[in-house]
C-alpha positions as a Markdown table, in Angstrom:
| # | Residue | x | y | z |
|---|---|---|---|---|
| 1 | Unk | 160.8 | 19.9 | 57.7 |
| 2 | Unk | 157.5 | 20.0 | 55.8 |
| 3 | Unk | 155.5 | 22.9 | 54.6 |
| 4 | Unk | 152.0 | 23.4 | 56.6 |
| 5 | Unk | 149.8 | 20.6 | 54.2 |
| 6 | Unk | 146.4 | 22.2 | 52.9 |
| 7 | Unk | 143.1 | 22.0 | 53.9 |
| 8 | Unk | 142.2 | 19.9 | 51.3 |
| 9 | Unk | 145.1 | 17.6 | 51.9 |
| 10 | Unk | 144.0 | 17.2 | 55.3 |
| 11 | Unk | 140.5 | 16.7 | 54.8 |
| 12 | Unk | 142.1 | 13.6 | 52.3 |
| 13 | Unk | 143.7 | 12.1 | 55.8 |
| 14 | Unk | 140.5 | 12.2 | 57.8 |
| 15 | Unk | 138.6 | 10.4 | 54.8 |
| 16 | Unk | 141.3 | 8.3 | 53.9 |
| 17 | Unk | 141.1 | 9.3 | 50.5 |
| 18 | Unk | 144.7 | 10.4 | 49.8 |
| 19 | Unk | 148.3 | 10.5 | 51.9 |
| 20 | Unk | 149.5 | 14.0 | 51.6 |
| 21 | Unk | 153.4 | 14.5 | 51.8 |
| 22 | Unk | 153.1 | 14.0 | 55.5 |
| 23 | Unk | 151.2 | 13.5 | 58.3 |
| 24 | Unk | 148.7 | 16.1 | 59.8 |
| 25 | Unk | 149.6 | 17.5 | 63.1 |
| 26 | Unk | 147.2 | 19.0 | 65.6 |
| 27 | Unk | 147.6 | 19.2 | 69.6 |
| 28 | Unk | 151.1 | 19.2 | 69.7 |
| 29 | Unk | 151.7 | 22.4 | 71.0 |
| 30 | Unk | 149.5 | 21.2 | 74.5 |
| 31 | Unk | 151.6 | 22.7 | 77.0 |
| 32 | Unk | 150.5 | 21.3 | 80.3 |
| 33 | Unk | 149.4 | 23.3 | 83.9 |
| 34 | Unk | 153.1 | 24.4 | 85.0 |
| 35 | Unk | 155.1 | 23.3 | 81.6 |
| 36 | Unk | 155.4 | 27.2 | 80.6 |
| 37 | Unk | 156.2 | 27.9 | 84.3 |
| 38 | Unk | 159.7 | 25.7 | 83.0 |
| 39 | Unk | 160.3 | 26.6 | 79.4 |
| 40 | Unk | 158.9 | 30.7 | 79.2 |
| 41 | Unk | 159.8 | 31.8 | 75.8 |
| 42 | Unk | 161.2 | 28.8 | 74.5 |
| 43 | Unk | 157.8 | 27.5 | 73.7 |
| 44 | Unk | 156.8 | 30.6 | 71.9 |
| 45 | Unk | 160.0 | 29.5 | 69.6 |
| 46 | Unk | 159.0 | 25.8 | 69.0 |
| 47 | Unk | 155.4 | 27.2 | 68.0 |
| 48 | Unk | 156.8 | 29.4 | 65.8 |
| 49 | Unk | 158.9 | 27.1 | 64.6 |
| 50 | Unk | 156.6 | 24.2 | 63.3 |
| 51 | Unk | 153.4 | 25.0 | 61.1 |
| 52 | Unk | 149.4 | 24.7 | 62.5 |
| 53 | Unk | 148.1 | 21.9 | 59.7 |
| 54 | Unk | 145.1 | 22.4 | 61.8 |
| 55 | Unk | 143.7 | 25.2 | 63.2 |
| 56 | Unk | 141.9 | 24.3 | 66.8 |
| 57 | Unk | 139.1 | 27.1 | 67.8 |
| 58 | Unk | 137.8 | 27.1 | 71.5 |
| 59 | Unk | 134.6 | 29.1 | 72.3 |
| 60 | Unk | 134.1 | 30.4 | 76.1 |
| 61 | Unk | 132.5 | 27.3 | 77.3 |
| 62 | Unk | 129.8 | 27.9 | 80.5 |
| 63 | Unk | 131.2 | 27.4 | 83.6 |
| 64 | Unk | 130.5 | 25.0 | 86.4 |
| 65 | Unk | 129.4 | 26.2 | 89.8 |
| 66 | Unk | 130.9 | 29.2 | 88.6 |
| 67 | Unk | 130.3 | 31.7 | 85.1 |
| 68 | Unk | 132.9 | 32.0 | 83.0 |
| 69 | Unk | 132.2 | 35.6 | 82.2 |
| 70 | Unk | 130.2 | 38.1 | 83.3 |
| 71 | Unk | 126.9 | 37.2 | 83.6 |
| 72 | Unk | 126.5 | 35.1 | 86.8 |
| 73 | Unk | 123.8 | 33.1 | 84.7 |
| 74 | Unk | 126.2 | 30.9 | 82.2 |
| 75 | Unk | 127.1 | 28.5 | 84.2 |
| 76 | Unk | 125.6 | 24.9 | 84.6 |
| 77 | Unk | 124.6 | 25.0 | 87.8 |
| 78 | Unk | 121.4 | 25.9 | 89.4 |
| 79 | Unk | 121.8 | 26.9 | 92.7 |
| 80 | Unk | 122.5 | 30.0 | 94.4 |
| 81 | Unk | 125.4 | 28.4 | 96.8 |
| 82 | Unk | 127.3 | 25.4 | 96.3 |
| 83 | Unk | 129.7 | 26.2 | 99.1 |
| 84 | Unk | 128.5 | 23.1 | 101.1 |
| 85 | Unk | 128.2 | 21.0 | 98.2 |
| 86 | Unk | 130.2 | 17.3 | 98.0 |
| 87 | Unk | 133.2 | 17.7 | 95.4 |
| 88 | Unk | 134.1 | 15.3 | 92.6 |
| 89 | Unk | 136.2 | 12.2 | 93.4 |
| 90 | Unk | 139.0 | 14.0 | 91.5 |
| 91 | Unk | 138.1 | 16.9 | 93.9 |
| 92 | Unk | 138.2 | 19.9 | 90.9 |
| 93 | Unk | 134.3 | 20.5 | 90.7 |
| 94 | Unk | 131.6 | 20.9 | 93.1 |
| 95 | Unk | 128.6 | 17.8 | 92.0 |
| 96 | Unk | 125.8 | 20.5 | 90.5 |
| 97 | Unk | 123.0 | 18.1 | 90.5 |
| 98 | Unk | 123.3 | 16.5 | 93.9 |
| 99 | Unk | 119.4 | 15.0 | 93.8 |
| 100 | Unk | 117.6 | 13.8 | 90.8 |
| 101 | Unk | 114.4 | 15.7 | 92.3 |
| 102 | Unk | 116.0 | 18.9 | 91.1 |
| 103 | Unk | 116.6 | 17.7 | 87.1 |
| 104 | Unk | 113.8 | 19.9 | 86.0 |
| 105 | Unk | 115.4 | 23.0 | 87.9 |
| 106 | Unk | 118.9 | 22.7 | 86.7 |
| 107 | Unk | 117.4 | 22.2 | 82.6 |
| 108 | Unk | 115.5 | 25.2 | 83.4 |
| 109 | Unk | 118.4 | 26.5 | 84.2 |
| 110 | Unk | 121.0 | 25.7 | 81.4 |
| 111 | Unk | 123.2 | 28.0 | 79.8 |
| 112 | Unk | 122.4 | 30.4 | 76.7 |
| 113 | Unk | 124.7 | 28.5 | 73.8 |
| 114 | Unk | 123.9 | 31.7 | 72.0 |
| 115 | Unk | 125.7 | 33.9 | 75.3 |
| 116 | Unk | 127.0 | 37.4 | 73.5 |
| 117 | Unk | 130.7 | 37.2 | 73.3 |
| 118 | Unk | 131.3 | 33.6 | 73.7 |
| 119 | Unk | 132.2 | 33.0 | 70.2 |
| 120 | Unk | 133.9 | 36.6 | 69.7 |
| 121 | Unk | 137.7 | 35.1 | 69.5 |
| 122 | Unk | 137.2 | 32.0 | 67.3 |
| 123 | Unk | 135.5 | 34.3 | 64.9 |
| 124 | Unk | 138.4 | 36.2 | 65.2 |
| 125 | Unk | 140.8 | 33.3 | 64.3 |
| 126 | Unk | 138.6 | 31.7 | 61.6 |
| 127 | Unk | 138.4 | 35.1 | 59.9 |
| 128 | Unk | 142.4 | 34.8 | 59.7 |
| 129 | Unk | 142.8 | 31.3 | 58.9 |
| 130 | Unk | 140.9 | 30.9 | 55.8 |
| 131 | Unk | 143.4 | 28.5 | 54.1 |
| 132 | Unk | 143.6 | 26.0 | 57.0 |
| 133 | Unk | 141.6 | 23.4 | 58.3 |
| 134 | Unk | 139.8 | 24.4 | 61.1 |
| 135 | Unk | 138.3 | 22.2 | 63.9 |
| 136 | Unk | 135.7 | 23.8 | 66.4 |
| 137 | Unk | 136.3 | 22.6 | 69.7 |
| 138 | Unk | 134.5 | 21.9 | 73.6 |
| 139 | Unk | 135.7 | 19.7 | 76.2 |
| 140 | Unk | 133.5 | 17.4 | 78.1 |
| 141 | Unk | 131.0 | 15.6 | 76.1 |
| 142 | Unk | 128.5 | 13.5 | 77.4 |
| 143 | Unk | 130.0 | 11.1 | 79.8 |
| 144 | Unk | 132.4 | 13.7 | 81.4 |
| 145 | Unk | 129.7 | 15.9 | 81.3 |
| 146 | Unk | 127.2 | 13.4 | 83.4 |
| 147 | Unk | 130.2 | 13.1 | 86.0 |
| 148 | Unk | 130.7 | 16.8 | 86.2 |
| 149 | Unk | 127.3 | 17.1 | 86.9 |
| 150 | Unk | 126.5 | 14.4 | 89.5 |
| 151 | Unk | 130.1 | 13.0 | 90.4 |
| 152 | Unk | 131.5 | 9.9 | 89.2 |
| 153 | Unk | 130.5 | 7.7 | 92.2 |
| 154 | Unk | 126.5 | 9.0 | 91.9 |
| 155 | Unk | 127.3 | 8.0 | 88.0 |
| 156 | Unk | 128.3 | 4.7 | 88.3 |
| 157 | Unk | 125.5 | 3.8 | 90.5 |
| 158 | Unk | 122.8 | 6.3 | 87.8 |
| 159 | Unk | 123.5 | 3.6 | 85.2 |
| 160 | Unk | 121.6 | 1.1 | 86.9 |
| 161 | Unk | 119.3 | 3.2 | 88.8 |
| 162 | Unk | 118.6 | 6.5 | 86.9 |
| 163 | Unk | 118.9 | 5.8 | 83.2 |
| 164 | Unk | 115.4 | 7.8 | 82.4 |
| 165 | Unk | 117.0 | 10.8 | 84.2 |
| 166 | Unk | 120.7 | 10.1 | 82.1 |
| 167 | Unk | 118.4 | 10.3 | 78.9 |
| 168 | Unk | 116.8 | 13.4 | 79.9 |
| 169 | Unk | 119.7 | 15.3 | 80.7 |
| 170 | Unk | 121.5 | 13.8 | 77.4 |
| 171 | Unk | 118.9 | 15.2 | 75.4 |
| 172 | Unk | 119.1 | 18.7 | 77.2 |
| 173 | Unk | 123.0 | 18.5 | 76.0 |
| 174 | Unk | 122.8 | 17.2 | 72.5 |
| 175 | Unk | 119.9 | 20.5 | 72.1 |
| 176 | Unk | 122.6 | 22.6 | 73.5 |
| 177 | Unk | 125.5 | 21.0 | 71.2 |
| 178 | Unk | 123.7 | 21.4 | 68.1 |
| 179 | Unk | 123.7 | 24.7 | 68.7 |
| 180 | Unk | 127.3 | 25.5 | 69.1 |
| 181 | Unk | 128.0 | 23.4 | 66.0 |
| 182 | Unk | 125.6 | 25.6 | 64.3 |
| 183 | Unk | 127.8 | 28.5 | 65.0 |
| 184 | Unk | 131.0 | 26.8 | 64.5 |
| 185 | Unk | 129.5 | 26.2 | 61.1 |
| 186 | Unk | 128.7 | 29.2 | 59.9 |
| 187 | Unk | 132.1 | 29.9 | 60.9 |
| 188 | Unk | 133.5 | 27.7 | 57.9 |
| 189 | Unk | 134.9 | 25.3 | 60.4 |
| 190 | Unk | 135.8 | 21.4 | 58.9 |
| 191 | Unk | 135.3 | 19.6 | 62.1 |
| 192 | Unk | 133.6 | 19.1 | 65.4 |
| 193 | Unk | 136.5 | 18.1 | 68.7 |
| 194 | Unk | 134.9 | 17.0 | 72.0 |
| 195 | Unk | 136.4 | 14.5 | 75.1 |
| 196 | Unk | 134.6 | 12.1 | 76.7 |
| 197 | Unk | 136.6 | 9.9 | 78.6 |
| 198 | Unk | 135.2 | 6.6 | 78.5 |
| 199 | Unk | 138.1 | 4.0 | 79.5 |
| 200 | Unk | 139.4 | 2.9 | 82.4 |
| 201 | Unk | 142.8 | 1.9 | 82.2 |
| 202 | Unk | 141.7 | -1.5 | 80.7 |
| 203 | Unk | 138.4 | -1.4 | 79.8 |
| 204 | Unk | 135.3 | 1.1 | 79.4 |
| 205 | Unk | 134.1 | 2.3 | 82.8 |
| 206 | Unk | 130.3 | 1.3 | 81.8 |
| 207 | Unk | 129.0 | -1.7 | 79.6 |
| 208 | Unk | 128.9 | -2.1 | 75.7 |
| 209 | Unk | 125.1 | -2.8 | 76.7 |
| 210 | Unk | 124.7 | 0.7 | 78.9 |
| 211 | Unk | 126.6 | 2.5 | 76.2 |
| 212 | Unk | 124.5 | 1.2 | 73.4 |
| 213 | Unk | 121.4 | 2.2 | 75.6 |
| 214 | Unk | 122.7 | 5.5 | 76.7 |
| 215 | Unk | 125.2 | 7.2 | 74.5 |
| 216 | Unk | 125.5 | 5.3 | 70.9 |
| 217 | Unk | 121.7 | 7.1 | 70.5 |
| 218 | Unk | 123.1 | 10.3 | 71.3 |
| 219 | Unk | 126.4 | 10.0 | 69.8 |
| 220 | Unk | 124.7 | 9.2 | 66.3 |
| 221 | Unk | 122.0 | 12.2 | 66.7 |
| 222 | Unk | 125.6 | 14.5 | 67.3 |
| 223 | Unk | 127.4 | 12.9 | 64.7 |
| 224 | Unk | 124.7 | 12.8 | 62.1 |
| 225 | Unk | 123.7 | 16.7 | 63.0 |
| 226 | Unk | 127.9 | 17.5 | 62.3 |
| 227 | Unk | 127.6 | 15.4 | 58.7 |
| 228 | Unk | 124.7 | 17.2 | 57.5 |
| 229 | Unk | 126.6 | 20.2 | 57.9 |
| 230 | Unk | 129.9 | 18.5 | 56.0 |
| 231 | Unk | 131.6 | 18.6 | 58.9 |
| 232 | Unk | 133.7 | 15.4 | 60.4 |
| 233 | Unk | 133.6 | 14.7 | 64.9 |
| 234 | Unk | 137.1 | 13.8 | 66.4 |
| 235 | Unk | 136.4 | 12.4 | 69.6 |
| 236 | Unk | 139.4 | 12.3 | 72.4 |
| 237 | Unk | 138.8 | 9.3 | 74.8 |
| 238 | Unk | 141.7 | 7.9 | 77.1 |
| 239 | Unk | 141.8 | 4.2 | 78.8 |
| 240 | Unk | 141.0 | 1.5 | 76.9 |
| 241 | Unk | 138.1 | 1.7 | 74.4 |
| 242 | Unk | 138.2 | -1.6 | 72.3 |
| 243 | Unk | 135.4 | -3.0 | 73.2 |
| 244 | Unk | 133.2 | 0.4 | 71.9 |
| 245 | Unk | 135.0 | 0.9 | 69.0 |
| 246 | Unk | 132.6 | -0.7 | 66.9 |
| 247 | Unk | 129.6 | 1.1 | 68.5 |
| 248 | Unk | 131.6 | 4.5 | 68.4 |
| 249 | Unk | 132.4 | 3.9 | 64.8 |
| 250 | Unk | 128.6 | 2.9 | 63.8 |
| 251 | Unk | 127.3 | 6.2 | 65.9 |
| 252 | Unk | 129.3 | 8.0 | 63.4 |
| 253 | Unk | 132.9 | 9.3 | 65.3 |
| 254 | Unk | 135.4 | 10.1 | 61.8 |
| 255 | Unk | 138.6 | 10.5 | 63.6 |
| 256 | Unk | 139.7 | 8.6 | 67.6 |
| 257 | Unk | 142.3 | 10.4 | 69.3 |
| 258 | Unk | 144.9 | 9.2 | 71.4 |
| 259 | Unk | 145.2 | 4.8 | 71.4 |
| 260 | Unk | 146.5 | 5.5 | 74.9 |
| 261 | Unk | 149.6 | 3.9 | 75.3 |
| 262 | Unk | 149.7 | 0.9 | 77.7 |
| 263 | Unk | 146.0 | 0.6 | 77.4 |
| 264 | Unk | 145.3 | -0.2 | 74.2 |
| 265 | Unk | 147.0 | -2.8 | 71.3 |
| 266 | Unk | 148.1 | -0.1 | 68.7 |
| 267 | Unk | 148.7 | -3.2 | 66.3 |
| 268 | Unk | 145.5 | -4.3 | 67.0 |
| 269 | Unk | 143.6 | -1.6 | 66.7 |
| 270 | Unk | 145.2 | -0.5 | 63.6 |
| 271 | Unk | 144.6 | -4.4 | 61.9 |
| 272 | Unk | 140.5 | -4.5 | 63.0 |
| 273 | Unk | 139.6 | -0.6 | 63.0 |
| 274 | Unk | 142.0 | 1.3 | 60.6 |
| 275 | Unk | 139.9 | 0.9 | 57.4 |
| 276 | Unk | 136.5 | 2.0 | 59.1 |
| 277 | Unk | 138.2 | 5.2 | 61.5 |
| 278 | Unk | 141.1 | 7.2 | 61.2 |
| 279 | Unk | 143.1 | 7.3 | 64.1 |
| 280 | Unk | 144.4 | 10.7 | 65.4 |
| 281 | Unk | 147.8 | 8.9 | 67.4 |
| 282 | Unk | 149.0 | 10.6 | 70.6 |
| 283 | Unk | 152.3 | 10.4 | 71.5 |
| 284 | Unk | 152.4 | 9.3 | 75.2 |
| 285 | Unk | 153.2 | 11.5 | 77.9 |
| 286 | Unk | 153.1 | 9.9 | 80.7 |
| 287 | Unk | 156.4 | 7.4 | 80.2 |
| 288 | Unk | 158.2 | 8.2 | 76.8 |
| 289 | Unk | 158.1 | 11.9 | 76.4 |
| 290 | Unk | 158.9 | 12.7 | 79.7 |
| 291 | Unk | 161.3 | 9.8 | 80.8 |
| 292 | Unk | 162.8 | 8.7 | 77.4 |
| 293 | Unk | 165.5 | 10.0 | 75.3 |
| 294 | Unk | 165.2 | 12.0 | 72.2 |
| 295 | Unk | 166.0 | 9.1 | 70.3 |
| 296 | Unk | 163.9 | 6.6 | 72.4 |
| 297 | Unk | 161.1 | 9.4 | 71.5 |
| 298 | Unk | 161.7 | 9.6 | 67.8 |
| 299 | Unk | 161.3 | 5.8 | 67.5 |
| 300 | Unk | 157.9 | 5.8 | 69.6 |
| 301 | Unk | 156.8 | 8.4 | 66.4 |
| 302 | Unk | 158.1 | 6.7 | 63.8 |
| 303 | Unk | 156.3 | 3.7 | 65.1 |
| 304 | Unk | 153.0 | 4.9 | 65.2 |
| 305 | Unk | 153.8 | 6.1 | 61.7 |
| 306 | Unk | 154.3 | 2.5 | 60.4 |
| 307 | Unk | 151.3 | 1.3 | 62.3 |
| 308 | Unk | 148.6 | 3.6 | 61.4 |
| 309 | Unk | 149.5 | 5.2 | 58.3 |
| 310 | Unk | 147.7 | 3.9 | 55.2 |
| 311 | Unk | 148.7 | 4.6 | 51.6 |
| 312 | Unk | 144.8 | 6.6 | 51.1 |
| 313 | Unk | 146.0 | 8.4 | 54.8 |
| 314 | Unk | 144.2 | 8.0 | 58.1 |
| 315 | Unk | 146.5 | 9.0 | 60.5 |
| 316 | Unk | 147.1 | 11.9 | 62.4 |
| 317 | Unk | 149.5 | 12.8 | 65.2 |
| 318 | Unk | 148.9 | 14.4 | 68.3 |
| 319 | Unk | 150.4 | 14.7 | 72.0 |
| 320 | Unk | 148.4 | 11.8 | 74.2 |
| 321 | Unk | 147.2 | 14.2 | 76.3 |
| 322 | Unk | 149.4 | 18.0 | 78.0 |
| 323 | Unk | 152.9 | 17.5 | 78.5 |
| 324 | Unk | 153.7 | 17.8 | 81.6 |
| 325 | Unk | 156.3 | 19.6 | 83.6 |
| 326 | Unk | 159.8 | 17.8 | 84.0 |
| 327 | Unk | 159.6 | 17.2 | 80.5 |
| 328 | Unk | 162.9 | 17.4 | 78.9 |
| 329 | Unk | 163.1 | 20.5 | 76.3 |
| 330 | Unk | 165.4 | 18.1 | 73.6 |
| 331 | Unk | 162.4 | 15.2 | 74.1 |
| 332 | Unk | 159.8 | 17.9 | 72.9 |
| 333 | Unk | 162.1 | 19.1 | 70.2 |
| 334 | Unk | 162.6 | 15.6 | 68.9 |
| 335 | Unk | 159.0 | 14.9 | 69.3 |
| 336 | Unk | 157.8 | 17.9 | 67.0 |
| 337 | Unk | 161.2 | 17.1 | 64.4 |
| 338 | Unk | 159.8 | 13.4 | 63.9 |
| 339 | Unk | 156.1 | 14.7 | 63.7 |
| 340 | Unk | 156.6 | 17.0 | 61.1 |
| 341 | Unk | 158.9 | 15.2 | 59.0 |
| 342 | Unk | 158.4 | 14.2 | 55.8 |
| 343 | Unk | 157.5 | 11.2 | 53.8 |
């Protein structure tokens, strides 16, 4: 197994500027709800048993309904009760901005990026990580975060009907973004991580033409904002994305993570986008980790490896998304082994 490769060597891989002895290795160790529950302490001994290329740092994100901390005011929502509110179709969140009426309350209302403490921990971390490359990270984006906020049915129906309010309530977020990138910054970090879900299972859930409107303007203002501060912006986006790769790759996203498996042509992808993106490739989770064998596992791996790598770099692996309970122990042993081996 291969040493832990270099910040330097990694930054190579993400420009595709150089292949470093192997292949840079970042949310492997994403134990899903319930998979410690199984394993316990034999986790603890694959973490410690295969190095962090990449150092992930997560600030205390606002809450929902909900703070996250202390003060009741970091939260995105506005109002005083949600108990009665109408929950998301995936029935985890309370939708925050029920009425577009109330837009101007709930931006008047937005969470303090600058909330004391929210950043005490990475700080912590970055401080002892020097060496490594380090990636400052916040779930939930822009799409996720328009669903989050008005539920996915109201969404789907806001493209056609409410794209002033959508812009509004975009720009409210990029303000707020630029912020925490500020801080992960001055932190020394090398890259930006978000999610925005944008696929279905074959196919983006809104138009090339409403994503060009919507988000590639918003996207590039991000993206640029990160560059000017030398960082790069991995994006994580499951479902099928092909048809806005282009636009994500002209807005300015440096790294795509995971090629979802069964939803996307890895060959394809690799033979139109690999020389403009580098591809951060996720093993899958829902099929091969969990039902394969070890051997039917370290094939999958070694398969992305011949697809995506390039002789300047470009790839990365990752898990597709958390592993998930049931998972055989030997699957996720042979999964790391293969990752981490080297060429």
């Amino acid at each position: 197994m291969r040493k832990a490769l270099t910040k330097e060597q990694v930054r190579a891989v993400v420009t595709r500027s150089g292949g470093p002895p192997g292949v840079p290795v970042m949310l492997a160790k994403w134990w899903g709800n319930g998979l410690r529950d199984v394993y316990g302490e034999r986790l603890d001994e694959i973490d410690a048993a295969y190095p962090d290329d990449i150092c992930m740092l997560w600030y205390r994100q606002p809450g929902f309904d909900v703070s996250s901390n202390d003060n009741p005011e970091y939260r995105f929502g506005y109002r005083d009760d949600y108990s009665n509110s109408v929950a998301h179709s995936i029935g985890q969140h309370v939708v925050l901005l029920p009425e577009w009426d109330e837009l101007d309350q709930f931006l008047a209302h937005m969470p303090d990026p600058n909330e004391p403490g929210n950043f005490d921990e990475v700080a912590r971390i970055a401080a002892a990580n020097p060496d490594r490359y380090k990636i400052g990270g916040f779930w939930f984006f822009l799409h996720e975060r328009f669903w989050m906020i008005r539920g996915m049915e109201n969404l789907m129906m806001d493209y056609y009907d409410e794209m002033d309010g959508l812009k509004r309530l975009g720009k409210a977020m990029v303000e707020f973004y630029k912020v925490i990138i500020d801080r992960y910054a001055a932190l020394g970090c090398d890259a930006i991580f978000s999610s925005d879900d944008l696929g279905h299972q074959t196919g983006p859930m809104m138009s090339p033409a409403i994503f060009r409107e919507l988000y590639f303007p918003l996207y590039k203002e991000i993206a640029d904002y990160i560059h000017a501060r030398g960082m790069h912006f991995f994006l994580h986006s499951c479902g099928d994305n092909t048809l806005l790769l282009d636009d994500m790759i002209a807005s300015g996203v440096d790294v795509l993570h995971p090629i979802q498996k069964g939803c996307m042509d890895m060959e394809a992808t690799a033979q139109r986008f690999g020389n403009r993106i580098s591809i951060c490739a996720g093993m899958d989770v829902q099929h091969i980790l969990i039902d394969g064998t070890p051997d039917d596992v370290r094939a999958e791996i070694a398969r992305m490896r011949r697809i995506f790598n390039r002789p300047d770099g470009g790839l990365l692996f990752a898990m597709g998304n958390g592993i998930q309970p049931g998972t055989p122990l030997e699957n996720i042993r042979a999964a790391f082994d293969e990752m981490y081996a080297e060429v």
